[in-house]
ZATI-656548 format. One record per residue (C-alpha): residue number from 1; chain; z, y, x. Coordinates in pm, whole numbers, plus 50000, padded with zeros to 5 digits. Example, Ala and Ser with C-alpha at 12.3 -4.5 7.8 and 13.67 -1.06 7.14 Angstrom:
<semars>
<semar k="1" c="A" pz="50780" py="49550" px="51230"/>
<semar k="2" c="A" pz="50714" py="49894" px="51367"/>
</semars>
This chain:
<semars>
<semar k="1" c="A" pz="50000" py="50000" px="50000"/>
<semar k="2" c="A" pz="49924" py="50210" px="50265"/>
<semar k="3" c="A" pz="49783" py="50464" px="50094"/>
<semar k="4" c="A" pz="50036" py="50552" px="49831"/>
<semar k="5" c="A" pz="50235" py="50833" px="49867"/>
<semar k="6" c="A" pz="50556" py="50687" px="49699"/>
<semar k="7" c="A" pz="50568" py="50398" px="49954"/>
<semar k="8" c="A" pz="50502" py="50674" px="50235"/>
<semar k="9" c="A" pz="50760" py="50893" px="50117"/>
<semar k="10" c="A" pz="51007" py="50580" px="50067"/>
<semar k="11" c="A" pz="50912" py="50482" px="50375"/>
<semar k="12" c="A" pz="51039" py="50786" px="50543"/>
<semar k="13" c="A" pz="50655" py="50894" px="50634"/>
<semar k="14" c="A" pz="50681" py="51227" px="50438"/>
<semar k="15" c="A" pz="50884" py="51432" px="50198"/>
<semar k="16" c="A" pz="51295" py="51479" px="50192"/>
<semar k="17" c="A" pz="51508" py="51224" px="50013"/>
<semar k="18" c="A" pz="51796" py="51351" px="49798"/>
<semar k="19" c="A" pz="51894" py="50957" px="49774"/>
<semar k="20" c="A" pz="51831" py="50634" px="49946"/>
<semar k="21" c="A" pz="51970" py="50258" px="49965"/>
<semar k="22" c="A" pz="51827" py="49930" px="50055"/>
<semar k="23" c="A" pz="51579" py="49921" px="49714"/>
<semar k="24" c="A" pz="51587" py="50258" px="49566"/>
<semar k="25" c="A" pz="51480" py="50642" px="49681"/>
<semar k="26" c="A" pz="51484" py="50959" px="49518"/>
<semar k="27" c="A" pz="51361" py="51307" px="49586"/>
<semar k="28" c="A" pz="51254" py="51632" px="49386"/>
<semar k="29" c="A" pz="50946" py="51620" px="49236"/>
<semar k="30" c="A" pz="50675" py="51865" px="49379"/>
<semar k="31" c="A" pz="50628" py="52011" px="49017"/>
<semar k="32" c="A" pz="50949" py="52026" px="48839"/>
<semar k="33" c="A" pz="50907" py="52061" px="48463"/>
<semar k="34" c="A" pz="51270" py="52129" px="48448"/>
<semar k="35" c="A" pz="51520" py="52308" px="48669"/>
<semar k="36" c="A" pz="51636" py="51961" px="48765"/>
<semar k="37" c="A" pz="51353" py="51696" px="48812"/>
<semar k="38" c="A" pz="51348" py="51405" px="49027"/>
<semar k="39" c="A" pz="51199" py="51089" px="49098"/>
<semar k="40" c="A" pz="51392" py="50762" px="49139"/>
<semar k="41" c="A" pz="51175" py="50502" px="49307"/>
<semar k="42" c="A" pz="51205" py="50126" px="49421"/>
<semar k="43" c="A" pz="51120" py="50104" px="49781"/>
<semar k="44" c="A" pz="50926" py="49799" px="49733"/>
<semar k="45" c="A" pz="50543" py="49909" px="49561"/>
<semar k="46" c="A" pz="50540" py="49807" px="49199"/>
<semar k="47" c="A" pz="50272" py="49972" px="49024"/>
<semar k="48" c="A" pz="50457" py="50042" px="48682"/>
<semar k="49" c="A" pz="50659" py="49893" px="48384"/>
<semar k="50" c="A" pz="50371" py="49613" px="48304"/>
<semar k="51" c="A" pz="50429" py="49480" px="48666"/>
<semar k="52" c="A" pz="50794" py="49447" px="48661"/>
<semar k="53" c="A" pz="50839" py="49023" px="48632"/>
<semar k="54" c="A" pz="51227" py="48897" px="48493"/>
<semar k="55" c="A" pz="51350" py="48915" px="48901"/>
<semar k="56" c="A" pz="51309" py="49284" px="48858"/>
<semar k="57" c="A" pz="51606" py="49324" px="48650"/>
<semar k="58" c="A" pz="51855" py="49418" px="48915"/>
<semar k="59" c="A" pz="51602" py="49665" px="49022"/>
<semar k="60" c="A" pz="51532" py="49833" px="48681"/>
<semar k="61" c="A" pz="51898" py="49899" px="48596"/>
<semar k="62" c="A" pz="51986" py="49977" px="49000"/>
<semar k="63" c="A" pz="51720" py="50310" px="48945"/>
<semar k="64" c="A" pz="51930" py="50374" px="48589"/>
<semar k="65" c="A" pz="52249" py="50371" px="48776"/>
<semar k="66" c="A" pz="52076" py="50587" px="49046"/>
<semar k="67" c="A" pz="51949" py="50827" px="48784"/>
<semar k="68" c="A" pz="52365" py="50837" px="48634"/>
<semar k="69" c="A" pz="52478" py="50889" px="49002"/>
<semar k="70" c="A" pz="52264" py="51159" px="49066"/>
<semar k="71" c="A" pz="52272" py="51335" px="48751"/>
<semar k="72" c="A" pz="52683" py="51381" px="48812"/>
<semar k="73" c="A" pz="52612" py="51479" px="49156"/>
<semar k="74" c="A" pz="52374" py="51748" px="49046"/>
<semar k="75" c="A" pz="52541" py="51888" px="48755"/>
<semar k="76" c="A" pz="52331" py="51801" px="48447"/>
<semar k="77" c="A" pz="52535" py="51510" px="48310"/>
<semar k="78" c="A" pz="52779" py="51670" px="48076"/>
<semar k="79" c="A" pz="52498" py="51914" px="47984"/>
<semar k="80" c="A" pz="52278" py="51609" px="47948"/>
<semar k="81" c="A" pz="51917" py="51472" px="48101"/>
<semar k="82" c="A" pz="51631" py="51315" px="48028"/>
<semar k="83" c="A" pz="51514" py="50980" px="48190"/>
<semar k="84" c="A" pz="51109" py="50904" px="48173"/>
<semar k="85" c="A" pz="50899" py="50635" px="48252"/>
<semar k="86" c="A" pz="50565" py="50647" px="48210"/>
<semar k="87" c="A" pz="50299" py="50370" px="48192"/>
<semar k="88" c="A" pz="49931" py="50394" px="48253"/>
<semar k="89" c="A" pz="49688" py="50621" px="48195"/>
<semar k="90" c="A" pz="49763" py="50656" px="47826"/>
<semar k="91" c="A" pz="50125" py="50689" px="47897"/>
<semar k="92" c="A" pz="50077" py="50963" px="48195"/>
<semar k="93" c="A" pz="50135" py="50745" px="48442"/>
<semar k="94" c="A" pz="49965" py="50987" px="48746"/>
<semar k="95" c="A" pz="50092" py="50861" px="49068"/>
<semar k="96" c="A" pz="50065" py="50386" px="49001"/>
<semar k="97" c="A" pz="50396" py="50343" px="49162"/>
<semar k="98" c="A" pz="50699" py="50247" px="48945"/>
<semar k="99" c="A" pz="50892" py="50548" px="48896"/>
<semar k="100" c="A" pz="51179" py="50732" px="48706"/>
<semar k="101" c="A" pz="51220" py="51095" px="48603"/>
<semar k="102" c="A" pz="51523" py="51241" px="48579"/>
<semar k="103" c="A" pz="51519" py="51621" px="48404"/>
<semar k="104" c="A" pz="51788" py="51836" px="48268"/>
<semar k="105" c="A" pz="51944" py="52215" px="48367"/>
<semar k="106" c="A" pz="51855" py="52334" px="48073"/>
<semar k="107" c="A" pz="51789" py="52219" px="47713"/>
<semar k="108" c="A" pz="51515" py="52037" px="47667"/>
<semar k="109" c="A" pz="51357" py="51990" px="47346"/>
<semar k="110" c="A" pz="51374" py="51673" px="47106"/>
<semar k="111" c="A" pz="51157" py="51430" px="47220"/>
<semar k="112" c="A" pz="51074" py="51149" px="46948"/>
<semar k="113" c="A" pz="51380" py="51013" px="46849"/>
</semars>
């Protein structure tokens, strides 16, 4: 995966990471939609939801419990956030590596449901 910029970025290649551990990064997102807005990715290249298999459940819920960590650590979680994932081209999926967005710092609107 050597040319996609989440695995370079994971991989320490590029970019600043606001969090790291053995199977998860995260880092701001180069355009925020929100005052807070970052990316929580697995180190490992998995292109997005649809290519997650059953032994990526510890993975899945590790980059949830990233997303809680950091959301305390930055302020937002008694406010509240917003976690996205999104899938394919229909979905918005721009960048085919599994990733999580994490937004708050300021009210965001309802959002279907």
């Amino acid at each position: 995966m050597g040319e996609c910029i989440f695995c370079k970025i994971a991989a320490g290649e590029m970019g600043t990471l606001i969090y790291e551990d053995d199977a998860v990064v995260a880092f701001r997102d180069a355009s925020p939609q929100a005052p807070t807005h970052v990316l929580i990715v697995p180190r490992r290249h998995v292109a997005n939801v649809e290519a997650l298999t059953p032994e990526d459940e510890n993975l899945a819920g590790r980059m949830v419990l990233v997303a809680q960590r950091l959301a305390r650590e930055l302020g937002i979680a008694a406010s509240g956030y917003r976690l996205v994932v999104n899938t394919n081209a229909d979905g918005g999926q721009m960048v085919y590596h599994f990733h999580m967005h994490l937004l708050g710092g300021r009210a965001l609107a309802p959002h279907m449901g």
